[in-house]
N, C-alpha and C positions, 0 to 999 in steps of 0.2 A: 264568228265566221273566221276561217283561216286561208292567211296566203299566203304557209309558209312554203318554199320551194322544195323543204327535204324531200328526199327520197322513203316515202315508210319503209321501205323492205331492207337499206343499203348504208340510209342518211348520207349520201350524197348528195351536196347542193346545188350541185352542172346538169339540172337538166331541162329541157329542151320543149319549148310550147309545141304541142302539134296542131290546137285547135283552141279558137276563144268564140264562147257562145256568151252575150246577153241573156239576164238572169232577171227574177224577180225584184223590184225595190232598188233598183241601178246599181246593184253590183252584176261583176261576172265571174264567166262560169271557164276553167280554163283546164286544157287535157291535155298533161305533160308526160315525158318519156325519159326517164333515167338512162344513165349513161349504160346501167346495168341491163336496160332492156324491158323495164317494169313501168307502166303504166299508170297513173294516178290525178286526181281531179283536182286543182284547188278553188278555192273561193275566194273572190277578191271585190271589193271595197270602192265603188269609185269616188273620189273626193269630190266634195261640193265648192263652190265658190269661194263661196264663206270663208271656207276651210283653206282654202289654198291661198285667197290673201292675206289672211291671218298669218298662215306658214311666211309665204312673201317678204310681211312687213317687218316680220320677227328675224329673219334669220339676213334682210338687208338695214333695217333700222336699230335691230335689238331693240325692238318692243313687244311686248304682249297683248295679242288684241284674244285671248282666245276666251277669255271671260266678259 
């Protein structure tokens, strides 16, 4: 699944959401517009819990909870 923000047609990375829709399996769904005027979808990932205290604990404690 990707959420990168390039632009395919320009690889520009400034551009601009026009629309976010909820997607299967709680990620979403999101319809971006380049700076060039081009149009394109990404896919994006929403973190769980789990996952975000882990991040949390580590990057205020310096520990590793992710195993």
């Amino acid at each position: 699944m990707t959420h990168d923000p390039t632009c395919p047609r320009c690889g520009a990375k400034n551009s601009c959401i026009k629309k976010t829709l909820g997607s299967v399996a709680g990620s979403l769904r999101r319809r971006r517009e380049c700076v060039c005027g081009f149009r394109f979808t990404t896919y994006e990932q929403v973190a769980t819990m789990p996952r975000l205290r882990a991040l949390f604990v580590s990057l205020c404690f310096g520990r590793d909870l992710s195993s």
